[in-house]
C-alpha positions in Angstrom: 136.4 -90.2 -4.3 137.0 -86.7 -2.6 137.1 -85.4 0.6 133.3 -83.9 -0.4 131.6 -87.0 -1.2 133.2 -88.8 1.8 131.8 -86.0 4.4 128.4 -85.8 2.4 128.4 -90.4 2.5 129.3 -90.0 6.7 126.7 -87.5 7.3 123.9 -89.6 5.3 124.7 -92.6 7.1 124.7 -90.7 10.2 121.5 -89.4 9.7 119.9 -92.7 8.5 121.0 -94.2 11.9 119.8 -91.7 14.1 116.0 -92.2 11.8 116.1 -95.6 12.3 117.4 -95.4 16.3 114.2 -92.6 16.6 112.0 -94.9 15.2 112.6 -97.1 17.0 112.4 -95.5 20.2 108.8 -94.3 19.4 107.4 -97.6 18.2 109.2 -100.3 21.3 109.8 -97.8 23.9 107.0 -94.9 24.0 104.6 -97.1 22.1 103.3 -94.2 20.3 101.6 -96.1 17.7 97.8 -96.9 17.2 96.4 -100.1 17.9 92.6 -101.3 16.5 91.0 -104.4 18.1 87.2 -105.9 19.1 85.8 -105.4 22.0 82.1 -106.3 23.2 79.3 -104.6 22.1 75.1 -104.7 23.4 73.7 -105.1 20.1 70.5 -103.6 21.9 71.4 -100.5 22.1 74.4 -100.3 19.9 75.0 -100.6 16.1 77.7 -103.8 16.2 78.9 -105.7 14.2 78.3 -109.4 13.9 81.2 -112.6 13.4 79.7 -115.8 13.3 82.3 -118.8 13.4 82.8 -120.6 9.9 82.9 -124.8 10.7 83.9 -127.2 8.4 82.0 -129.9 7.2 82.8 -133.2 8.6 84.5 -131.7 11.7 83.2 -132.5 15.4 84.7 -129.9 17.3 83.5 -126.5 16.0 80.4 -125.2 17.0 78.6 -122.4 15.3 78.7 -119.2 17.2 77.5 -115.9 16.5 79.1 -113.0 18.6 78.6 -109.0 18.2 81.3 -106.7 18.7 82.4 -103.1 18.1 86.0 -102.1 17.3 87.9 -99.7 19.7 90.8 -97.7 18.2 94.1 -96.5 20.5 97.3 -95.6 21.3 99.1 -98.4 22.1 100.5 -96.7 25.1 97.0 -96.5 26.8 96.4 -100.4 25.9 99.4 -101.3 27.6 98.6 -98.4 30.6 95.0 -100.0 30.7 96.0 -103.9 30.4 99.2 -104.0 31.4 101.6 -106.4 29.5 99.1 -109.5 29.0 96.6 -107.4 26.2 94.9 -110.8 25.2 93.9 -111.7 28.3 92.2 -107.7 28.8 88.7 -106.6 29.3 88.5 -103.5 27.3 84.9 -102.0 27.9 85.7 -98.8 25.9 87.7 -95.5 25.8 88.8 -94.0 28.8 87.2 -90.7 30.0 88.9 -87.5 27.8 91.3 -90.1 25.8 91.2 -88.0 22.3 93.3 -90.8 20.5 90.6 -93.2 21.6 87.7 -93.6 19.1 84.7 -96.3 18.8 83.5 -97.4 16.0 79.9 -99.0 15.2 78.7 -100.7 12.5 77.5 -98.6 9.5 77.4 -99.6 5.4 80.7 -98.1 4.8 82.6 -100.1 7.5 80.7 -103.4 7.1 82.4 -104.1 4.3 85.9 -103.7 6.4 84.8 -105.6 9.7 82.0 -107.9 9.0 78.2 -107.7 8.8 76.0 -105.4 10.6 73.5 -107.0 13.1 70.0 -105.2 12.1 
């Protein structure tokens, strides 16, 4: 192998490291990635969408339970800015005021089909 394919083989590698080490960065330490999850939803006077708890038959200790919901898309960032480091545990009501990577979705045909029924 020549000195040329040597060079061209360090500076690949060196490149692919500094990728992965900037991915990196941006996914575990900035965060900047987007997160979609449920979040409550008044199915009077919002289009949600509707879960309702599968049981098995012969089993004591499920009980049926219908729940509506609409589902809250963000930058991770904000979740953890918003709900600090315990996310399950948070209370997300909804985007906060002038957050343009924050976006609501309700229930309509076309995302039924992704997230579950619609309640009518």
């Amino acid at each position: 192998m020549d000195h040329r394919s040597k060079d061209l083989l360090w500076f690949i590698a060196i490149i692919l490291v500094l990728v992965i080490i900037a991915t990196a960065h941006r996914t575990f330490v900035r965060k900047d990635y987007f997160v979609t999850t449920e979040i409550p939803c008044e199915a009077e006077t919002e289009r949600c969408f509707q879960f309702t708890s599968v049981c098995e038959e012969g089993t004591n200790d499920c009980v049926p339970e219908a729940s509506t919901y609409k589902v809250i898309r963000m930058k991770a960032y904000t979740l953890y800015g918003m709900c600090g480091s315990i996310v399950a545990e948070c209370a997300l009501t909804g985007c906060a005021e002038g957050d343009s990577d924050c976006s609501l979705m309700y229930c309509d045909d076309e995302r039924a089909a992704l997230f579950g029924e619609c309640v009518k």
